[in-house]
C-alpha positions in Angstrom: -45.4 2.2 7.5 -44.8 -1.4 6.9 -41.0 -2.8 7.5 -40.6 -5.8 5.8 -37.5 -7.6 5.8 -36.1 -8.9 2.2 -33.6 -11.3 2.5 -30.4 -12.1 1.4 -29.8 -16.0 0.2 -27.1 -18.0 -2.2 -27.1 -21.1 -3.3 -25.3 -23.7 -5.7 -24.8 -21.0 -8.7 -22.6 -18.8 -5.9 -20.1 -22.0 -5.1 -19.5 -22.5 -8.6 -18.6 -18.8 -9.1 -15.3 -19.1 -7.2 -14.5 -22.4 -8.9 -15.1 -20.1 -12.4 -13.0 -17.5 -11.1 -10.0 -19.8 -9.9 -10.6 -21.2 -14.0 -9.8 -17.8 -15.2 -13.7 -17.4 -16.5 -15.2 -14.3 -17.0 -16.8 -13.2 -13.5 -19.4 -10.6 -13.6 -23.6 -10.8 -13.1 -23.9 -13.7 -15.8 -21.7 -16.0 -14.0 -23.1 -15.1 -10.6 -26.1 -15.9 -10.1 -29.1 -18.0 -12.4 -31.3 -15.2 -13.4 -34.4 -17.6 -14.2 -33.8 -19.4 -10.8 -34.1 -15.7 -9.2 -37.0 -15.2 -11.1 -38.7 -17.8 -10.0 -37.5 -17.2 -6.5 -39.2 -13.7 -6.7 -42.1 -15.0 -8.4 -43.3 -17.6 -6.2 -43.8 -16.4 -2.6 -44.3 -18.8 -0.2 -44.3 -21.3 -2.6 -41.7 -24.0 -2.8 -39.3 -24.5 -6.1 -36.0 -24.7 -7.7 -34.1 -22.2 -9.4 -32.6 -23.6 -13.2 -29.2 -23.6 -10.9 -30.6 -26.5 -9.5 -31.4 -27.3 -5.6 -31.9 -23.7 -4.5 -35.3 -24.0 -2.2 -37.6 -20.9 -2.6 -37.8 -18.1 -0.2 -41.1 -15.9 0.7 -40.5 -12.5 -0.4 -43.5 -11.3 1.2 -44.3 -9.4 4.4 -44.1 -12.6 6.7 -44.1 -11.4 10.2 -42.1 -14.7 10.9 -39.9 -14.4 8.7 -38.8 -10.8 9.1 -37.7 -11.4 12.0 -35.3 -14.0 11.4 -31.6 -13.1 11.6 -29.4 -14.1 8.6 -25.6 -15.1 8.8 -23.3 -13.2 6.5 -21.8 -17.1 5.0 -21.1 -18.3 1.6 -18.5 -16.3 -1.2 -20.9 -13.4 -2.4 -24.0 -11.9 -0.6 -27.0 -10.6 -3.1 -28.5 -7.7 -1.7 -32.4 -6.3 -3.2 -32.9 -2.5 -2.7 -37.0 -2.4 -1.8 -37.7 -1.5 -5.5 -36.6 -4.6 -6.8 -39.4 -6.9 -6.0 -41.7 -4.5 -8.4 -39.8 -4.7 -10.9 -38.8 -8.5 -11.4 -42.7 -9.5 -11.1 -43.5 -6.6 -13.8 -40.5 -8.1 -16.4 -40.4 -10.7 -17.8 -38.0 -13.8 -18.0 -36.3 -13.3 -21.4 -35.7 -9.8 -20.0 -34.4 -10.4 -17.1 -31.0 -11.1 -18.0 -31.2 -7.9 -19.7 -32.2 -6.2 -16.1 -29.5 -8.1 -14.5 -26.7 -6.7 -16.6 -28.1 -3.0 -16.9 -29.7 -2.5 -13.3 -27.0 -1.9 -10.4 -29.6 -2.4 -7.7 -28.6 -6.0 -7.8 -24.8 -5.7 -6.3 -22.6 -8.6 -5.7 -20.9 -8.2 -1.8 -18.0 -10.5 -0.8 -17.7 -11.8 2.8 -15.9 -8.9 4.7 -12.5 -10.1 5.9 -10.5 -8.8 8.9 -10.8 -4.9 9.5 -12.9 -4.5 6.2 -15.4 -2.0 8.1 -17.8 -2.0 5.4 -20.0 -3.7 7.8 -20.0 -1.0 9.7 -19.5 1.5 7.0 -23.1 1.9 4.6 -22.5 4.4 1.4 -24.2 7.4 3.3 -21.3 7.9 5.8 -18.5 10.4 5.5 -14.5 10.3 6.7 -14.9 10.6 10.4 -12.1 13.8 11.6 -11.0 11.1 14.0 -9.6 8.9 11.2 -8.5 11.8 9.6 -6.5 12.5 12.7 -5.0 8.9 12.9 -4.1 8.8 9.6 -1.6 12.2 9.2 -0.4 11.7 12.6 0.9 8.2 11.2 2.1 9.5 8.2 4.8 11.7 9.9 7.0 8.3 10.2 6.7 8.3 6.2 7.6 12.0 6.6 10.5 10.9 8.4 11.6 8.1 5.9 11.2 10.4 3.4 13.4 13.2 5.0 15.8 10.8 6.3 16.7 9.0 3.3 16.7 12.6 1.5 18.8 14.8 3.7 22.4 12.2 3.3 22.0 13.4 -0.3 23.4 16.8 0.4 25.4 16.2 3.7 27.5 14.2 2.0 28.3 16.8 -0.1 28.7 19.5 2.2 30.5 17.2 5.3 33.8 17.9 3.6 36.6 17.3 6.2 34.6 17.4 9.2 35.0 14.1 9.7 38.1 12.6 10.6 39.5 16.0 9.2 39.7 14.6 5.6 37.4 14.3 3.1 35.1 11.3 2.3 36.1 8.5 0.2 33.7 6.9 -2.1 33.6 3.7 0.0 33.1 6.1 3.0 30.3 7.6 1.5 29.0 4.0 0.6 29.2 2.8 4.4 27.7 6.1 5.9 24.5 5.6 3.0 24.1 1.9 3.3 24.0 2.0 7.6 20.9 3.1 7.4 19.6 0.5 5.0 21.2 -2.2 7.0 19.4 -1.0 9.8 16.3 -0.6 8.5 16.7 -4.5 7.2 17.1 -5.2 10.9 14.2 -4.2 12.3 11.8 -4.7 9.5 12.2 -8.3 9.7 10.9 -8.3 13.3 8.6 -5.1 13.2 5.4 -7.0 12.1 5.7 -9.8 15.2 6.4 -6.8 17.3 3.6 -5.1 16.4 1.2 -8.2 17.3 2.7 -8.7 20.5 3.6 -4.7 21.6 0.9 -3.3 19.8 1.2 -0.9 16.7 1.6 2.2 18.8 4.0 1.1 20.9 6.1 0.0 18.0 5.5 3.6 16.1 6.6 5.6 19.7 9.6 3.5 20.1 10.5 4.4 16.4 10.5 7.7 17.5 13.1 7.0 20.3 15.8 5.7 17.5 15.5 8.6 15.5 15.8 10.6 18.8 19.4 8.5 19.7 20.3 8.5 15.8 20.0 11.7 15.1 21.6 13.1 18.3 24.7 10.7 17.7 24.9 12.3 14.3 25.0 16.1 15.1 27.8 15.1 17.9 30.0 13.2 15.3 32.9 14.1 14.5 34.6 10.4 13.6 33.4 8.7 10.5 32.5 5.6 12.7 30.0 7.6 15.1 28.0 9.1 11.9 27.8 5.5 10.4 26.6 4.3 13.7 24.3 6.9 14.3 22.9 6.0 10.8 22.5 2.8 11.8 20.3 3.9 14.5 18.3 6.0 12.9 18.0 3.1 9.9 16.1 0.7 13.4 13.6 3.8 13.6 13.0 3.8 9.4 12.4 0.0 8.8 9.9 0.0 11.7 8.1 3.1 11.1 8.0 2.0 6.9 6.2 -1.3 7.8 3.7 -0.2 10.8 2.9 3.3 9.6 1.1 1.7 6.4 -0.2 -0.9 8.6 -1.6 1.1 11.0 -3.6 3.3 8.6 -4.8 0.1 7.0 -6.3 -0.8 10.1 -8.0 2.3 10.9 -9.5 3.3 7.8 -12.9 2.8 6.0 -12.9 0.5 3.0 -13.6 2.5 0.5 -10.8 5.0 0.9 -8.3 2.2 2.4 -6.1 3.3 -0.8 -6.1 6.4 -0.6 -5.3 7.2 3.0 -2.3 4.7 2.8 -1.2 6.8 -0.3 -1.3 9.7 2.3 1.8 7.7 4.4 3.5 7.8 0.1 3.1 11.8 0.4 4.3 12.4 3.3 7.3 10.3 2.2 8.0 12.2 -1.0 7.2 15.3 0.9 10.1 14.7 3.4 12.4 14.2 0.8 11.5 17.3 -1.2 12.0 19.6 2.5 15.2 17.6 2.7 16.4 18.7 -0.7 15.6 22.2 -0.4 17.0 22.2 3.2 20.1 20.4 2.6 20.2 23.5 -0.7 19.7 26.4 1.8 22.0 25.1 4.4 25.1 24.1 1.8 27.4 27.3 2.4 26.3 27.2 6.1 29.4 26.3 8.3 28.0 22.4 9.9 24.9 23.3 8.0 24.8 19.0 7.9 24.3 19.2 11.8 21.4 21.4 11.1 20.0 19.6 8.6 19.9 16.6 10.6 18.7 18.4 13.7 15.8 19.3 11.5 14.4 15.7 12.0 13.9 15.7 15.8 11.1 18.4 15.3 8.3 15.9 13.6 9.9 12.8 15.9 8.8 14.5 19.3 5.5 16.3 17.5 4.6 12.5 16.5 5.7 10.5 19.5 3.8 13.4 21.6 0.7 13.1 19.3 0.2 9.6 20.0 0.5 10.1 23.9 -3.1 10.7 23.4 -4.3 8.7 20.7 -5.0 5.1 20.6 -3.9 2.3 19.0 -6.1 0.0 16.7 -9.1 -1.7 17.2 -7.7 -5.0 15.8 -4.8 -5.0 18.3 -7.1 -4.5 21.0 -9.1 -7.6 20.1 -5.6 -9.1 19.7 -5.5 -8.5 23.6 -8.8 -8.8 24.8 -9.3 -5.6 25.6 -12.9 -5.4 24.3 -13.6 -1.9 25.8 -11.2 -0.2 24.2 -11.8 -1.3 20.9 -15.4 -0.6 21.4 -14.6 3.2 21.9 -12.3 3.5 19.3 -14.7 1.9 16.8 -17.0 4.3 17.9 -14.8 7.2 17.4 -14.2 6.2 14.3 -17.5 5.5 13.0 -19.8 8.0 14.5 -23.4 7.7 14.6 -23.1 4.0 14.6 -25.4 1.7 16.6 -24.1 -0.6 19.2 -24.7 -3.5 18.1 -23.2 -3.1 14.8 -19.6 -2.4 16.4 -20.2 -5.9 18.6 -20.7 -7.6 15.9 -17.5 -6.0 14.5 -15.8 -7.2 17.3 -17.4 -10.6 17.3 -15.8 -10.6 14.0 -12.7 -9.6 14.7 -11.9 -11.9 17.8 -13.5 -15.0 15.2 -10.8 -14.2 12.5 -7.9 -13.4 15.5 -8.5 -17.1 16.2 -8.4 -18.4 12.8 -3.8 -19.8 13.4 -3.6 -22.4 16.0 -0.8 -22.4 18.4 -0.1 -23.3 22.0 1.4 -19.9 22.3 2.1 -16.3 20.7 5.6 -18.0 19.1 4.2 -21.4 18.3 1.1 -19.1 16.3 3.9 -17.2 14.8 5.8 -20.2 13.6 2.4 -21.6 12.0 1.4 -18.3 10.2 5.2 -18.8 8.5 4.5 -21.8 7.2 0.9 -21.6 5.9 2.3 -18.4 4.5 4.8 -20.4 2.1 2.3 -23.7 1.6 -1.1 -21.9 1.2 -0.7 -21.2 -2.8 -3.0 -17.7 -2.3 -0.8 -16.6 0.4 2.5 -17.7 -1.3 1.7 -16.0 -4.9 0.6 -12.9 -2.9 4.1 -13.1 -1.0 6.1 -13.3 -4.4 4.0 -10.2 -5.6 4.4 -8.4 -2.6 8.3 -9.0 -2.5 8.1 -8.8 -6.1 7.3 -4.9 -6.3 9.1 -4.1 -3.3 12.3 -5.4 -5.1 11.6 -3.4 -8.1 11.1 -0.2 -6.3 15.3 -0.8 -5.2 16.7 -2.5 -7.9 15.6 0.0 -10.8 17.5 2.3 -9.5 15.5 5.4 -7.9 17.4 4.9 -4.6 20.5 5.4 -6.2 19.6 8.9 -7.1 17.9 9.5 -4.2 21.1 8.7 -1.9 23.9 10.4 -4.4 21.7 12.6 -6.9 24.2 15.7 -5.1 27.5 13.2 -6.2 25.9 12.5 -10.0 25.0 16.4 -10.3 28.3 17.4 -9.4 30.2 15.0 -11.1 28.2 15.8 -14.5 29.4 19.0 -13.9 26.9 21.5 -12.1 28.4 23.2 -9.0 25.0 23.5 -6.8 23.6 20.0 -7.1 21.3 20.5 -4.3 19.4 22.7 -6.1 19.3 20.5 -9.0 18.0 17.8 -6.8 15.3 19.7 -5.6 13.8 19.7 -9.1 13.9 15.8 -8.8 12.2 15.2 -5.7 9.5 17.5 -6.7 8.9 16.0 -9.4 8.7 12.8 -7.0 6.0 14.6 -5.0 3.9 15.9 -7.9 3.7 12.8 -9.4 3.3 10.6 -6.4 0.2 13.3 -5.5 -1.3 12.2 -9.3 -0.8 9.2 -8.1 -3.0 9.9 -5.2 -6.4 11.0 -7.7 -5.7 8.3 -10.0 -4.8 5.0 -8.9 -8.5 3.6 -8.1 -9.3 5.5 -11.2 -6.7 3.5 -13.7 -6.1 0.6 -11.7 -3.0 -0.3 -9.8 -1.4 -2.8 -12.8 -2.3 -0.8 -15.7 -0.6 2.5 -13.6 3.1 -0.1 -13.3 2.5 -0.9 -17.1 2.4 2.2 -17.6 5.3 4.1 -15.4 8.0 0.8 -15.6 8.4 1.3 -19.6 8.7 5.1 -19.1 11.7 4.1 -16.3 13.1 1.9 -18.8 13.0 4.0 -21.7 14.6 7.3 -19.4 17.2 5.0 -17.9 18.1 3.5 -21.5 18.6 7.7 -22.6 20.4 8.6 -19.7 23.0 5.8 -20.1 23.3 7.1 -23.9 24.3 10.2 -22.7 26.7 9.3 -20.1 28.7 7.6 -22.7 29.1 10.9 -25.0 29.5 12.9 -21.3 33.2 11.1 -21.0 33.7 10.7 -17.2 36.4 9.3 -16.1 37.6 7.6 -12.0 40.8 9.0 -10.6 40.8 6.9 -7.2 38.0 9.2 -5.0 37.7 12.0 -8.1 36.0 12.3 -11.0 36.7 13.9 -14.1 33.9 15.5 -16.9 35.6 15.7 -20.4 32.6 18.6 -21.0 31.8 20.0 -17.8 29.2 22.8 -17.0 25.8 22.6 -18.9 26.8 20.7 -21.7 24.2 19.6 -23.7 24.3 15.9 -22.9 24.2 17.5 -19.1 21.3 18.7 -19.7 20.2 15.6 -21.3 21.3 13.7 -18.2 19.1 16.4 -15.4 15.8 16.1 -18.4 15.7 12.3 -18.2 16.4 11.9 -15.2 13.3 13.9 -14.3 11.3 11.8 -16.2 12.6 9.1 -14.8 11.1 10.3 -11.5 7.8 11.0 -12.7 7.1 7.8 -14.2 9.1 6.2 -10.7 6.3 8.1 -8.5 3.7 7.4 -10.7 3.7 3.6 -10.6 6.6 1.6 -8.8 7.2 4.0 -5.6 3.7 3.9 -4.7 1.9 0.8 -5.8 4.3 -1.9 -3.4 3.5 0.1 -0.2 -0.1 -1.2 -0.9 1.2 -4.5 0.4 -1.0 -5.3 2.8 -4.4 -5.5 0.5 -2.3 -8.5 -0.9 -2.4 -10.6 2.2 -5.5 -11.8 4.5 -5.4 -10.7 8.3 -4.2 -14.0 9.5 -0.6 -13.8 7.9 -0.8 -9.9 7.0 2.0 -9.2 9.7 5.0 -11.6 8.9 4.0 -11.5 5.1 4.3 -7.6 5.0 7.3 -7.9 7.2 8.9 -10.3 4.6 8.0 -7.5 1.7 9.5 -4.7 3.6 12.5 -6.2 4.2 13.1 -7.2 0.6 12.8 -3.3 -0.4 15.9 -2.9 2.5 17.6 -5.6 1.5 17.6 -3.8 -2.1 18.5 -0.6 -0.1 21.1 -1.9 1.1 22.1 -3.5 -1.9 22.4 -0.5 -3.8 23.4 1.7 -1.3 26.8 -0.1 -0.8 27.3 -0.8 -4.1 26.0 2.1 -6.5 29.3 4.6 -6.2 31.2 1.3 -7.0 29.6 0.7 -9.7 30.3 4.2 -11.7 33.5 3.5 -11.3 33.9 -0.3 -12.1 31.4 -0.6 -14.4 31.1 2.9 -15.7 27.9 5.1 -15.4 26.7 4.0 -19.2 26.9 0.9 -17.7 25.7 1.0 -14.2 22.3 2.7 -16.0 22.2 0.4 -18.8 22.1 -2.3 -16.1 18.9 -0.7 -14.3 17.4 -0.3 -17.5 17.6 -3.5 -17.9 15.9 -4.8 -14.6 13.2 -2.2 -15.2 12.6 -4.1 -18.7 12.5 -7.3 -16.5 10.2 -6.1 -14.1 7.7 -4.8 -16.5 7.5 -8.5 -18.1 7.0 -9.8 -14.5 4.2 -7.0 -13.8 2.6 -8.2 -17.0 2.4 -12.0 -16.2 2.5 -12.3 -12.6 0.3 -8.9 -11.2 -3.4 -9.0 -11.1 -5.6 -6.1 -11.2 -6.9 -5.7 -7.4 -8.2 -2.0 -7.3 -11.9 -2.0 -6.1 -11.6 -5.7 -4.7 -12.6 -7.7 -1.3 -9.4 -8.8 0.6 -11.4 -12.5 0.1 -11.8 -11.7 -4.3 -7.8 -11.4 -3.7 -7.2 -14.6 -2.2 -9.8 -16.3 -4.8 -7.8 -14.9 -7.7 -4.7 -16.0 -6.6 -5.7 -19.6 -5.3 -4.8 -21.4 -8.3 -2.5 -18.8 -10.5 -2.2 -15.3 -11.0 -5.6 -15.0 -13.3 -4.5 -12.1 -14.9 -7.8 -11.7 -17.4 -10.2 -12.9 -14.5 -9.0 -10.3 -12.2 -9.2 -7.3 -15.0 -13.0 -8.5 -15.5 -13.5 -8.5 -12.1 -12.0 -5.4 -10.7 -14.2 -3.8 -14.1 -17.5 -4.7 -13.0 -16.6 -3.4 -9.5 -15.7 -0.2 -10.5 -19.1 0.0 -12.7 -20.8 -0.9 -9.9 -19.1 1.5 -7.5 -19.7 4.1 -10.1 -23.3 3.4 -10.5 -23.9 3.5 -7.0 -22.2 7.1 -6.6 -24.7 8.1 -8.9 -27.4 6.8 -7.5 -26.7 7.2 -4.2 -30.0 8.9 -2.8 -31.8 6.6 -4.2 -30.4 3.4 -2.5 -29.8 2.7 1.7 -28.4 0.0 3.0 -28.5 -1.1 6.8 -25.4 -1.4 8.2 -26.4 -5.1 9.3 -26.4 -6.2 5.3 -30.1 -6.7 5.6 -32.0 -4.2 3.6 -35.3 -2.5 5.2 -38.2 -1.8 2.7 -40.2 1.3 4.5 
C-alpha cells in the first residue's frame, strides 16, 4: 500500500478571488481557481510551468518520497483539496472539458482558512456529535430556559398580584416599572458581560448568573411593597442580560462547525420553551391564593439544577488558552472530539493561542480599549456591528416583547376573562415555530427566513390595529373599557392575528439575531456581541416602560399601527443591509463585508456552499479527509 501525499497549493488566481468578492462578482469554481493552469499543474509532474493565471510554479503530483513528507501551512484565503481519485481523472480529460469537470465534480471543494474556535480542523465529515457537547450545550441552554421563563411568568403575575402589594392594586405605571426593572437590569450587565467573560471566564460568569436569579427571585416571593418586587426584578434582570449573552456564546465555542447553528438555536428553544411553562403555570396558578409567589419560586428549581451542573463541567477551550492553561484545554478538546489524535488538538491550540494574540495591549484593559476601537474603524467589523445591533433592535422594537410582558393586560382588556390561557396559545405558537425554525434555517438561509417572517409581522400588526379601532376601547385613568366585550368578533380577530404574528416573529426575527456571534471574528467577538445584546435591552427596556402608556396616549390602533410600521422598516433594512451567511467561514464573512454589504455576492456564495455541502453528504463514503487538511491516497 503506497501513501502518497497530494498537496494542497494556491497561487495568484486565489488572491484575486477575495478582491472579486469584495467587487460584488460572482464567486463560485469559475472565479476560483484557472482550470487550464490546474491542468497543467496535474499534467506536468515534476516538470516546471505556469498556470494561464500566471506565475504559479508547478508542483509534482507524483509519489515523491521527498516531497510527501513535507509539511504544508494552512495560508492564503481558500485551500484546494484533491480526493486520491482526482489525479486519474484530470490526466484522462481533457482541457476544453475540464471546466466542465470543475463545475459538475464536488471532489474539488473550496476550504476557507479556519478562524478562531472553527473546529473543522479537528472535525473531518466522518465524525459524529460527541454526548459531551451534547452535555455542554443543554446544560447551557437552561439560562435561555430561564430568560424565557423569566420574561414569561410577569405576564400573569401581574394579573393575579391584585392588592398584595402595597394592599392596592397596580397602576399602569406600576406595572410599567415592575416590567421594565428587569430590562434595565439586564441592560446593565450585558454591557459588561462579554469583558467579564474574557477575564472571569465563561463559566464563572454563567454560575454567578445563577446567584442573581437566586437573590431576585427570593426578594420577590418575600415582597410585599411595590419597591421590593421592582428591586427584586432588577436583580433578577443582572442574571438575564448575562446569561442572554454568554449562554449563546458559550455553545459557540464548544460546538463543531457544522452544527454551530443549530446547537445555538437549542439556547432559542429553551427560551421559547420557558416562556410557554411560564404561561401555562402562571394559567394553573391564577385562582391560587399568592399563586405569583409560586410561580416565581418555580424558577429557583433549573437555577440550582444549572449552577450544580456546571460544578462539574468545564469551561471552554478558548478561555483556557485565554489563560494559559494549556492542559486543560487539551482535555476538554479531547472530550469533545473523541478519537482524535494528539497532535491534531496541539495544533488546535497552537491556533488558538496565535489568534488570542492577534489585539495588542500592555494589559487586559489597554487590549480591551484597542478591540473597541478597531471594532468601530475596521469596515468588516463595523458593518457586522450595525447588522448585529440591527437585528437585535428589530426583535424589541416590532413589538413581540410588548405581548410577551402584557399579553394577560391586552387579553383582558379585549375582553376575555382567563387571559392566561389565551396566552398560552401564543407562546406555543412561539415554540412551534421557533422549533421549525430549528430544521430549517441552514435549509432556507438565514435572510431569505427574515424576508420572509418581517412582512408576515407587518402585515398581522397592520390587521390587528384594524381591528382595535372597530373594538372601541377606551382609558379611564388605570381602567379600561371594551364597547363589545366577550368574544366579539373583532376579539377574535385580535387573538387570530396576533397568533400569526407570533409564528412569523419565531420564525425569522426572534431567532436569527441570537446568531450574533457568526457575525464577528474571535478577536472582537466579546465586546461586539456585548454591544448587540445590549441594544435588544435597551429596546426592552424601551418598550417595557413605555408600551401600557402608549394604549392609552396614543391608542392601541395606534400603538400597533406604529410597530407595523417599524416592522415595514426593518424589512427594507434586511433587504439592503443583510447578507446571506448560512453555510459560510467566519473569514467568507468578514470578506463579504470588507467593502459593503455585497448582498448578491453573498447569496452566490452561501449557494455554492450549500451545493457543496449537499454533494458531500451524498457522497460521503466515498470521500476522507485527514484531519491535518492534507489528503492521504492509500
Amino acid at each position: 500500500m503506497s501513501r502518497n501525499r497530494i498537496p494542497m497549493f494556491r497561487d495568484e488566481d486565489e488572491l484575486e478571488t477575495s478582491a472579486a468578492l469584495q467587487n460584488g462578482e460572482r464567486f463560485d469554481l469559475d472565479t476560483i481557481s484557472d482550470s487550464q493552469s490546474l491542468h497543467n499543474r496535474h499534467s506536468s509532474a515534476g516538470a516546471g510551468a505556469n498556470g494561464a493565471g500566471g506565475s504559479g510554479s508547478a508542483e509534482s503530483l507524483g509519489g515523491n518520497s521527498q516531497d510527501s513528507d513535507d509539511k504544508l501551512k494552512l495560508d492564503g484565503m481558500h485551500q484546494h483539496v484533491f480526493s486520491h481519485e482526482l489525479d486519474d481523472e484530470l490526466h484522462n480529460s481533457g482541457s476544453n472539458d475540464y471546466k466542465e469537470f470543475l463545475e459538475n465534480n464536488d471532489r474539488i471543494r473550496i476550504k476557507p482558512v479556519n478562524d478562531e474556535d472553527d473546529t473543522s480542523v479537528i472535525i473531518n465529515f466522518n465524525q459524529g456529535i460527541s454526548p459531551f457537547i451534547v452535555i455542554l450545550t443543554f446544560v447551557a441552554s437552561i439560562s435561555g430556559f430561564l430568560f424565557g421563563y423569566d420574561t414569561g411568568y410577569i405576564s400573569s403575575a401581574l394579573i393575579s398580584i391584585g392588592n398584595d402589594l402595597d394592599n392596592r392594586p397596580l397602576t399602569y405605571g406600576d406595572k410599567e416599572f415592575i416590567t421594565a426593572a428587569t430590562s434595565l437590569g439586564a441592560l446593565i450587565s450585558s454591557i459588561f458581560a462579554g469583558t467579564a467573560a474574557d477575564v472571569f471566564g465563561r463559566k464563572p460568569c454563567l454560575m454567578f448568573s445563577n446567584l442573581m436569579f437566586v437573590v431576585g427571585a427570593i426578594v420577590q416571593i418575600t415582597a410585599h411593597k411595590f419597591w421590593q418586587m421592582t428591586a427584586g426584578r432588577l436583580v433578577m434582570g443582572f442574571g438575564v442580560g448575562i446569561g442572554s449573552l454568554i449562554a449563546p456564546l458559550y455553545i459557540g465555542e464548544i460546538a463543531p462547525r457544522k452544527i454551530r447553528g443549530r446547537l445555538t438555536v437549542i439556547n432559542s428553544l429553551w427560551l421559547t420553551g420557558g416562556q410557554l411553562i411560564a404561561y401555562g403555570c402562571g394559567a394553573g396558578l391564577t385562582k391560587v391564593n399568592n399563586g405569583w409567589r409560586i410561580l416565581v419560586g418555580l424558577s429557583l428549581i433549573p437555577t440550582v439544577v444549572q449552577f450544580t451542573c456546571f460544578l462539574f463541567l468545564p469551561d471552554t477551550p478558548r478561555y483556557y488558552v485565554m489563560k494559559g492553561d494549556y492542559d486543560m484545554a487539551n482535555k476538554v478538546l479531547h472530550r469533545s472530539y473523541t478519537g482524535t489524535a494528539d497532535d491534531v488538538i496541539n495544533l488546535k491550540i497552537e491556533e488558538l493561542k496565535e489568534l488570542n494574540t492577534s489585539i495588542p495591549g500592555k494589559n487586559r484593559m489597554h487590549v480591551i480599549w484597542n478591540t473597541i476601537k478597531i471594532l468601530h474603524t475596521e469596515p468588516s467589523h463595523f458593518r457586522a456591528l450595525i447588522i448585529a445591533c440591527g437585528l437585535q433592535g428589530i426583535q424589541q422594537f416590532t413589538g413581540w416583547n410588548s405581548l410577551l410582558y402584557f399579553s394577560g393586560t391586552i387579553f383582558e382588556t379585549v375582553g376575555f376573562s382567563n387571559s392566561s390561557a389565551v396566552s398560552i396559545i401564543v407562546s406555543g405558537t412561539n415554540f412551534i415555530f421557533t422549533l421549525v425554525t430549528f430544521f430549517c434555517i441552514d435549509k432556507i438561509g438565514r435572510r431569505k427566513i427574515l424576508l420572509i417572517g418581517l412582512p408576515g409581522m407587518t402585515a398581522a400588526l397592520v390587521v390587528c390595529s384594524i381591528a382595535f379601532h372597530f373594538i372601541g376601547i377606551k382609558f379611564d385613568g388605570n381602567d379600561a373599557y371594551v364597547e363589545h366585550s366577550g368574544f366579539s368578533g373583532w376579539g377574535i380577530v385580535i387573538i387570530v392575528f396576533i397568533i400569526v404574528f407570533a409564528a412569523f416573529y419565531a420564525l425569522g426575527i426572534g431567532t436569527v439575531p441570537w446568531q450574533q456571534s457568526e457575525l464577528f471574528p474571535q478577536n472582537v467577538r466579546g465586546i461586539g456581541t456585548s454591544y448587540a445584546t445590549a441594544t435588544n435591552w435597551t429596546g426592552s427596556l424601551v418598550i417595557a416602560s413605555s408600551f401600557l402608556t402608549m394604549l392609552q396616549n396614543i391608542t392601541p390602533t395606534g400603538t400597533f399601527a406604529f410597530f407595523a410600521g417599524l416592522s415595514a422598516i426593518s424589512t427594507v433594512f434586511i433587504y439592503l443591509c443583510y447578507p446571506e451567511l448560512s453555510g459560510l467561514e467566519l473569514e467568507e464573512v468578514q470578506y463579504i463585508l470588507k467593502d459593503g454589504f455585497n448582498i448578491k455576492a453573498s447569496e452566490e456564495l452561501a449557494k455554492k456552499r450549500k451545493q457543496q455541502a449537499d454533494n458531500v453528504d451524498q457522497k460521503l463514503h466515498t470521500l476522507k479527509f485527514e484531519p491535518t487538511q492534507e489528503i492521504i491516497e492509500e
